[in-house]
C-alpha positions as CSV (number, residue, x, y, z in Angstrom):
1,X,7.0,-32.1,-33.3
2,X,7.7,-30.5,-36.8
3,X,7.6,-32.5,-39.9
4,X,10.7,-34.4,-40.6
5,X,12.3,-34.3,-43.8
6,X,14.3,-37.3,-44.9
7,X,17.2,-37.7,-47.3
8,X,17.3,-40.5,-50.3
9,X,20.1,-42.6,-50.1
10,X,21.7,-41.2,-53.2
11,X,21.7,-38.0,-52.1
12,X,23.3,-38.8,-48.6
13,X,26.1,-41.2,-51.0
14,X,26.5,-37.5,-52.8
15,X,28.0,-35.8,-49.8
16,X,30.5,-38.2,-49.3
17,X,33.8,-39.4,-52.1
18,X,33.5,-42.7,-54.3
19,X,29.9,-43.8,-52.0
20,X,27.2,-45.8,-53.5
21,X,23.2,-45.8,-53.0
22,X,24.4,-49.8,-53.4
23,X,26.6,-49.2,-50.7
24,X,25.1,-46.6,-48.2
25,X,21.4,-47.9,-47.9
26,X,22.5,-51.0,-45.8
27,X,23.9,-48.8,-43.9
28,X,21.2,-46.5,-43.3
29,X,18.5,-49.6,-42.6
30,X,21.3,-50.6,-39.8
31,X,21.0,-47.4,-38.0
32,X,17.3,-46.7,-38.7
33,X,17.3,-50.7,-36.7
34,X,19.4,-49.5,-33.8
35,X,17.4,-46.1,-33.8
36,X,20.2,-43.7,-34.5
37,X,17.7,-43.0,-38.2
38,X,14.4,-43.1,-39.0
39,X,12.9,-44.5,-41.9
40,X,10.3,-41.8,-43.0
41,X,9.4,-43.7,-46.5
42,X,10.5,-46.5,-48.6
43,X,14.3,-46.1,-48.9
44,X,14.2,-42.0,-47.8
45,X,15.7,-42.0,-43.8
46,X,16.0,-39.2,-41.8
47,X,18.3,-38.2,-38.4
């Protein structure tokens, strides 16, 4: 496999209106723990 590259939360919050890093990196550690996102470094996630 290639090397993944992983998004901060703040710059996934950036692509959508009024979102938060506060407020999105819960979400992403939920969906790196049901394995729809992968936690490639300490709060960066990737798809």
């Amino acid at each position: 496999m290639g090397h993944v590259v992983g998004a901060f939360p703040d710059q996934i919050a950036r692509r959508f209106m009024r979102a938060r890093k506060t407020a999105v990196l819960p979400l992403l550690e939920s969906l790196a723990a049901l394995g729809q996102a992968e936690k490639v470094e300490e709060d960066r996630f990737a798809a």
